[in-house]
C-alpha positions in Angstrom: 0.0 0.0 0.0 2.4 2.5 1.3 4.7 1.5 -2.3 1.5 2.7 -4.0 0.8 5.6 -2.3 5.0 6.5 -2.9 4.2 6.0 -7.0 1.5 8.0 -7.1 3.1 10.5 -5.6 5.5 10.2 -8.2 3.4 10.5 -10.9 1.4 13.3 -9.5 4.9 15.9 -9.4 5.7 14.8 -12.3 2.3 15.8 -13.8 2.9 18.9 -12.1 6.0 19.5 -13.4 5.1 18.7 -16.9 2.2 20.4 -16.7 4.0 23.8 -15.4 6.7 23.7 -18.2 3.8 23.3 -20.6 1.9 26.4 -19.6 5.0 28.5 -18.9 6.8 29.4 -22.4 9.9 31.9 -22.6 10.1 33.8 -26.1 13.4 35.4 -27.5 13.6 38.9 -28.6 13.1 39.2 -32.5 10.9 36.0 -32.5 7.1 35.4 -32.4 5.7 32.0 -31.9 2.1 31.0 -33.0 -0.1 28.9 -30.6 -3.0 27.2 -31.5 -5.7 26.0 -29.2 -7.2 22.5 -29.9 -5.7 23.0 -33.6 -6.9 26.6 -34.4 -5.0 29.6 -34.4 -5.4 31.2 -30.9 -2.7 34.0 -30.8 0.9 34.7 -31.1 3.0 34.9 -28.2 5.6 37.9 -27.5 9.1 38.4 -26.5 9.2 37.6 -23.1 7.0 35.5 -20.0 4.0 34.1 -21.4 1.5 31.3 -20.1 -0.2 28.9 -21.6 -3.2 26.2 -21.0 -1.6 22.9 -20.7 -2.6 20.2 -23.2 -4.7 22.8 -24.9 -2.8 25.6 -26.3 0.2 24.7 -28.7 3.0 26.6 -30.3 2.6 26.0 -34.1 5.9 27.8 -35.2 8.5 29.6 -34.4 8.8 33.0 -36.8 12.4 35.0 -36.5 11.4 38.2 -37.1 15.2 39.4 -38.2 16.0 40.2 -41.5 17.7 37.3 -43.5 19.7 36.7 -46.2 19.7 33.8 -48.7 22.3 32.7 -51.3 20.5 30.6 -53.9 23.2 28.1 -56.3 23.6 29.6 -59.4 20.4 29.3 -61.9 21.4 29.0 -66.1 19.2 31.5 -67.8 19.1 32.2 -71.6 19.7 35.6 -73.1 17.6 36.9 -76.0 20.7 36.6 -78.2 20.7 32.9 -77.3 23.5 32.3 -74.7 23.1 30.4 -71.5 24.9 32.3 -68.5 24.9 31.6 -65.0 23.4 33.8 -62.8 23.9 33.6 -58.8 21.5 36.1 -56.6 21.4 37.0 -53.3 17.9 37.7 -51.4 17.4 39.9 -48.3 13.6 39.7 -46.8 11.9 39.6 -43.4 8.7 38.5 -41.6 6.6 40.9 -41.2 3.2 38.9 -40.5 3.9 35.6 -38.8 0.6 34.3 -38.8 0.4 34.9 -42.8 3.9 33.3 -43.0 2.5 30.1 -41.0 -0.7 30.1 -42.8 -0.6 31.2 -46.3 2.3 29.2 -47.7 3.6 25.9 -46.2 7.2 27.1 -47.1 8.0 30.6 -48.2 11.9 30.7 -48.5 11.5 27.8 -51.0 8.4 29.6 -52.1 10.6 32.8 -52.8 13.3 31.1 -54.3 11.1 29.5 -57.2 9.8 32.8 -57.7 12.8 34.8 -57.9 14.6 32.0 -60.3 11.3 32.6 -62.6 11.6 36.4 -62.5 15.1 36.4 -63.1 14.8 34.5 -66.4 11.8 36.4 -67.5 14.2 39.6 -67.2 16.9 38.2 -68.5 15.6 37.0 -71.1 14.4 40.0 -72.4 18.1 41.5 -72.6 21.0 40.6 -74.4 24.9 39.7 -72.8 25.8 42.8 -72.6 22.9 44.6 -71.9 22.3 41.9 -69.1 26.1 42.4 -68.3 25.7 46.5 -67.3 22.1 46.4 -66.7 22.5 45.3 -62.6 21.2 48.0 -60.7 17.8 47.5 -63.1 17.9 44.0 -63.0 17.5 44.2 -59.2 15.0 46.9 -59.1 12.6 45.1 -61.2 13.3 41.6 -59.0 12.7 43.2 -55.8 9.6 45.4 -57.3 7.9 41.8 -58.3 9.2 39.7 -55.3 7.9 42.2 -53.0 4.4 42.2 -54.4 3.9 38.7 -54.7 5.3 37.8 -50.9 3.5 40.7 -49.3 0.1 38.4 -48.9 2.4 36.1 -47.2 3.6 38.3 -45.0 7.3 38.7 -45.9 9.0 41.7 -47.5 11.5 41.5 -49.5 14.4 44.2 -49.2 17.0 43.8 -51.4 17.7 41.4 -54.3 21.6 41.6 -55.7 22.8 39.9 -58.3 26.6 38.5 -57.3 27.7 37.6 -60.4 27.1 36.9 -64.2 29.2 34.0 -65.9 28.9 33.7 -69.5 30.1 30.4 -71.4 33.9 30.2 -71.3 34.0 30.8 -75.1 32.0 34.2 -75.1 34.6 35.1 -72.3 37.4 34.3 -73.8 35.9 36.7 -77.1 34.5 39.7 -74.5 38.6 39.3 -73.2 40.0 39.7 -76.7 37.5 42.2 -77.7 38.4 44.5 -74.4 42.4 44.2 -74.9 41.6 44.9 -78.6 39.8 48.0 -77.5 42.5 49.0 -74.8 45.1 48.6 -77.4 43.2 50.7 -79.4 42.8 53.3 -76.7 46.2 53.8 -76.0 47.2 53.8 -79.5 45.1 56.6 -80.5 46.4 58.2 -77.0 49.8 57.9 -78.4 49.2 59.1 -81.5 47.3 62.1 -80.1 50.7 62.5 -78.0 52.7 62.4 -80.9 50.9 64.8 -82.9 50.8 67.4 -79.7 54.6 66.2 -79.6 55.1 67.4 -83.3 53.3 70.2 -83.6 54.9 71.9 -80.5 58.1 71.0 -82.1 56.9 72.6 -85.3 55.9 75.4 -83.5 59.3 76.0 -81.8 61.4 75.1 -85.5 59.0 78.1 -86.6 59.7 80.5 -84.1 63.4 79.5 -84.4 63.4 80.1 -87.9 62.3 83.1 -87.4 64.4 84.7 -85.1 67.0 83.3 -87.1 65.7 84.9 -90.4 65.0 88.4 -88.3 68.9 88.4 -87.3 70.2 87.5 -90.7 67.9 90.4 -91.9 69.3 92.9 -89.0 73.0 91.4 -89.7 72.5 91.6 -93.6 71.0 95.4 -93.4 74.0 96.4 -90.9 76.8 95.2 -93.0 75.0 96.8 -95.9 75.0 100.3 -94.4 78.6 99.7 -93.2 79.6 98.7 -96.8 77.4 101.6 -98.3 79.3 103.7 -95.6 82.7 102.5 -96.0 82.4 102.8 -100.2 80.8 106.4 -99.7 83.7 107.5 -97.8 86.2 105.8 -100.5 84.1 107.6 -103.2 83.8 111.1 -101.4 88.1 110.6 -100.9 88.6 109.9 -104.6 86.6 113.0 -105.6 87.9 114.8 -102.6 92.0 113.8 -104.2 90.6 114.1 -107.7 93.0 111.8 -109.2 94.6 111.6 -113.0 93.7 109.2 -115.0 97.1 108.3 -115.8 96.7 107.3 -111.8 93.5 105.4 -112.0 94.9 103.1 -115.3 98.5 102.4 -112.9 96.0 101.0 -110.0 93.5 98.8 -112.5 97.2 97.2 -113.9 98.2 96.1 -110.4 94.2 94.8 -109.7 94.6 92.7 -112.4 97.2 90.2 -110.7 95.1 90.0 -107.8 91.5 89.3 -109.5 93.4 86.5 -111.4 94.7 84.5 -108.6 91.3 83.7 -107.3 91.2 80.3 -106.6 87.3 79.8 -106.4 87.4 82.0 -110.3 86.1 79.4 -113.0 85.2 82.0 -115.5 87.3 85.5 -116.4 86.0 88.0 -118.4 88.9 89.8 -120.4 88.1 93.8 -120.4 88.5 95.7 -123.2 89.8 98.8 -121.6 92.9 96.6 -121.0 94.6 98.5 -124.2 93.5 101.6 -122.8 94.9 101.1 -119.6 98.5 99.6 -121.4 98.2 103.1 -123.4 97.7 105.1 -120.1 100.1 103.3 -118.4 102.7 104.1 -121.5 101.2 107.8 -121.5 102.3 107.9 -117.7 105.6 106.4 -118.7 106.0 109.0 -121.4 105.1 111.8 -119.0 108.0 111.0 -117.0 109.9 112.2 -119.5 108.3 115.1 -120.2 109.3 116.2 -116.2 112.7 118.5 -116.9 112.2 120.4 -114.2 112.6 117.4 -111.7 115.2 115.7 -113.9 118.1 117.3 -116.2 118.3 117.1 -119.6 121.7 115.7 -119.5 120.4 113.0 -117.2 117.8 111.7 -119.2 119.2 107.9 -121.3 116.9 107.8 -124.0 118.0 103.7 -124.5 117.5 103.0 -120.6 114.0 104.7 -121.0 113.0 102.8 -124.1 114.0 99.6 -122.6 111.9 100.0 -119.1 109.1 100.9 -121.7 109.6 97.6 -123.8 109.6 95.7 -120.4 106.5 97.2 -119.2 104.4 96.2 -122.6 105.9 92.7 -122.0 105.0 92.4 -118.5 101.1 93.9 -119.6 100.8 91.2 -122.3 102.2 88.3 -120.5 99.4 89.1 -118.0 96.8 89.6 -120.3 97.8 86.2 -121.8 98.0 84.5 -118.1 94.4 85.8 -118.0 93.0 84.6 -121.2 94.6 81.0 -120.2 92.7 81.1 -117.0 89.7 81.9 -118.8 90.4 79.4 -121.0 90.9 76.5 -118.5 87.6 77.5 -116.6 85.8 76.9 -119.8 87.0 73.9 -120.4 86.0 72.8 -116.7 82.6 74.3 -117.0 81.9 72.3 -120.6 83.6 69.2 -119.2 85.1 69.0 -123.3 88.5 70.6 -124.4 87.9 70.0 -127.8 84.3 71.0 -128.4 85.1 74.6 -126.4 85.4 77.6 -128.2 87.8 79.1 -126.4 88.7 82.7 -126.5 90.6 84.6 -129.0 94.5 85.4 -127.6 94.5 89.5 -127.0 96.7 90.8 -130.2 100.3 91.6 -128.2 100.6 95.4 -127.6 103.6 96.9 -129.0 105.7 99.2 -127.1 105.0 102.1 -129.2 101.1 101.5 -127.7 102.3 101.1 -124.3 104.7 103.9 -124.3 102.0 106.5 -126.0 102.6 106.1 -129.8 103.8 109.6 -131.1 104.7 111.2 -128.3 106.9 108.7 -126.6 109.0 109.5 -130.5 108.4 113.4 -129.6 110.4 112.6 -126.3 113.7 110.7 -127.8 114.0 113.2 -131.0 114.1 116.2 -128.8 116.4 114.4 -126.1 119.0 113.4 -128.6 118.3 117.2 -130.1 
């Protein structure tokens, strides 16, 4: 008796045990939990202490009430230029209604991710590759705009939908690689270009201004040693006409300038003047007037054959140098044609007698009236 009494006992605290944990019932902070009575919704327990008829009420579920975030794999969707890329998506959502969540759909995270992998290829496949490729931030307004219309009768809103990637056959990468270095290369070669025409014209620019700074001091140095020559032969001119010179004078300096205008080495052509007899005759006129001076030099003095002999020599010496010319024009002729034979070369000056050179008549006036 007393051992039945004890198991009673028993069974009675342990009744009232399991009887206080079921009408006792803790709930979390961010989670709702919805308690049915005799298998009908009676009401959904808050955060905190809440109590419960035992063996009558009954939690159904458990709702977090966080926001949470899903990964679904990646889905293959077709583009409407006919290529199959994979698509991976990321979904952000929260309870907002957990009675709707329980009630309205046995399970809404499978629920929403059927419906996202359908709205994602109904977008998708109005878009081609590369529209779909830079068209993100659309692609996810539209998902979220859909997803959150159809899940708001079941009490979830959807947040955010991102897409994490977009992955293209390996062929159609392998051609969107090529085409982008073909476009880089092509950048930077028309940036290089574009540098090398800035790089050319600025060097044009400074040749140009070079060039002419150089041309405006040739011009200033050409115009200053003009005036300088114009100066320096307007002083020689204003001496000669200040000395008034004879002419006998004038035809003694053009026979020692001949020497000197034919030793040019850089001379190819020489032109022969024909005031070269006039100058031998004013040279000869000059010699004669010496004669002519017996006031300077006596009579008795005065060797008619030593005069008539520096006379001869000076004709010689004139037409040896006139020939000397005419053989240096005659040479430079021959250079210039580049044929000896077929050159006409220039007639050799007659040779100019003494009687020329020494003033004809008058030079014969001289001697008869010195050996008179």
């Amino acid at each position: 008796m007393e051992a039945v009494i004890g198991v009673l006992i028993i069974v009675i605290v342990v009744f009232a045990i399991v009887t206080l944990l079921r009408s006792v019932r803790i709930v979390p902070q961010q989670r709702m939990d919805v308690v049915e009575r005799l298998g009908k919704y009676k009401r959904t327990l808050s955060p905190g202490l809440n109590l419960l008829v035992p063996f009558v009420d009954s939690v159904r579920s458990k709702v977090d009430m966080r926001e949470q975030v899903v990964s679904f794999p990646p889905q293959p969707v077709i583009t409407s230029d006919n290529l199959v890329v994979s698509i991976d998506t990321v979904l952000y959502f929260k309870v907002v209604d957990p009675v709707r969540a329980t009630y309205e759909i046995s399970n809404f995270l499978q629920a929403i991710e059927q419906l996202t992998v359908t709205t994602l290829r109904n977008v998708i496949g109005s878009l081609d590759l590369e529209r779909a490729l830079t068209s993100r931030e659309e692609i996810n307004r539209h998902l979220s705009t859909v997803l959150d219309e159809t899940t708001g009768r079941w009490g979830i809103k959807v947040t955010r939908v991102e897409i994490k990637a977009i992955e293209p056959p390996p062929s159609i990468r392998d051609s969107m690689e090529k085409q982008m270095r073909a476009e880089r290369e092509r950048r930077a070669t028309i940036l290089n270009a574009e540098g090398h025409k800035q790089a050319q014209i600025l060097t044009a620019e400074g040749e140009k201004q070079a060039a002419v700074l150089r041309a405006d001091g040739d011009r200033q140095s050409r115009i200053l040693q003009a005036e300088g020559q114009a100066k320096a032969i307007r002083t020689v001119f204003d001496a000669i006409h200040t000395a008034n010179p004879s002419q006998k004078v004038l035809a003694y300096q053009y026979l020692q300038a001949l020497p000197q205008i034919a030793n040019g080495t850089a001379n190819k052509v020489w032109i022969v003047p024909t005031e070269l007899t006039k100058a031998l005759e004013g040279m000869g006129g000059a010699l004669g007037g010496l004669a002519n001076m017996a006031g300077d030099i006596p009579k008795a003095s005065v060797n008619s054959a030593a005069v008539e002999q520096e006379a001869v020599e000076a004709a010689e010496a004139a037409a040896a140098e006139a020939q000397k010319v005419n053989d240096q024009v005659r040479l430079a002729e021959e250079q210039v044609s580049g044929d000896p034979d077929k050159t006409a070369a220039l007639p050799a000056p007659e040779p100019i007698p003494p009687s020329a050179a020494l003033g004809g008549a008058d030079y014969n006036g001289v001697v008869d009236r010195e050996r008179a």
